[in-house]
N, C-alpha and C positions, 0 to 999 in steps of 0.2 A: 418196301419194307424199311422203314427208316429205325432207328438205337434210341434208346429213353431212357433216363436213369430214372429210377424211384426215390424221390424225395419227397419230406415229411416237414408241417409246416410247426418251429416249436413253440408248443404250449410254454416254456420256461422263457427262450431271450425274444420268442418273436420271428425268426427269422426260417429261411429255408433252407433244411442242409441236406444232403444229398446220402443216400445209402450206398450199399456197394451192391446192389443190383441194379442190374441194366435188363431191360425187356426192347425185344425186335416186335414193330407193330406195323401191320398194313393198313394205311389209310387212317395217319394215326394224325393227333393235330398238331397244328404248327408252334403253337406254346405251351405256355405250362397248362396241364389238365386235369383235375381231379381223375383219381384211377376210381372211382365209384361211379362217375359219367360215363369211362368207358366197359367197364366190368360190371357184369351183374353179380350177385354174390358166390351165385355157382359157378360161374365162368372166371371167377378172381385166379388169375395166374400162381403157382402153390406156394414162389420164393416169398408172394405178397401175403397169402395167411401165414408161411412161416415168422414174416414179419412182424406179423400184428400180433403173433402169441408171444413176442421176446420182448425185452427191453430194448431201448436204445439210449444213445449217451449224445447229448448235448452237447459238439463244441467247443460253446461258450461258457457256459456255466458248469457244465463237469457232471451234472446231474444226471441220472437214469430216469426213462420216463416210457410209459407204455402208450402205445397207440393207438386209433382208431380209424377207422376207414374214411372220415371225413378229412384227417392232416396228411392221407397221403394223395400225391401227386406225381403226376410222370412230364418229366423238363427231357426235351428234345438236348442229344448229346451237340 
């Protein structure tokens, strides 16, 4: 069981920043991985739909921006 943070790739500066959730995965991969390869949409872990219903803030640009299951991603801790 190896640690993955949930990070989201931004629609605003571009780049990839990481949330403050972390998910334990068995047999999970070695890089960064879209969480929609690994999850089907009923099996999405709940921290991850809490996510996708919220805003999140940018960063770099300061901005609020809402989600979708194609910018997130899960990077090995």
């Amino acid at each position: 069981m190896a640690p993955y943070t949930v990070s989201f790739l931004c629609s605003d500066c571009g780049r990839v920043h990481a949330t403050k959730i972390s998910l334990t995965v068995s047999d999970g991969p070695d890089g960064m991985k879209p969480v929609q390869e690994l999850y089907t949409p009923n099996r999405m872990p709940r921290a991850v739909t809490r996510l996708l219903q919220t805003y999140v803030l940018c960063p770099v640009t300061r901005n609020s921006l809402k989600l979708n299951k194609s910018e997130l991603y899960l990077v090995p801790h």
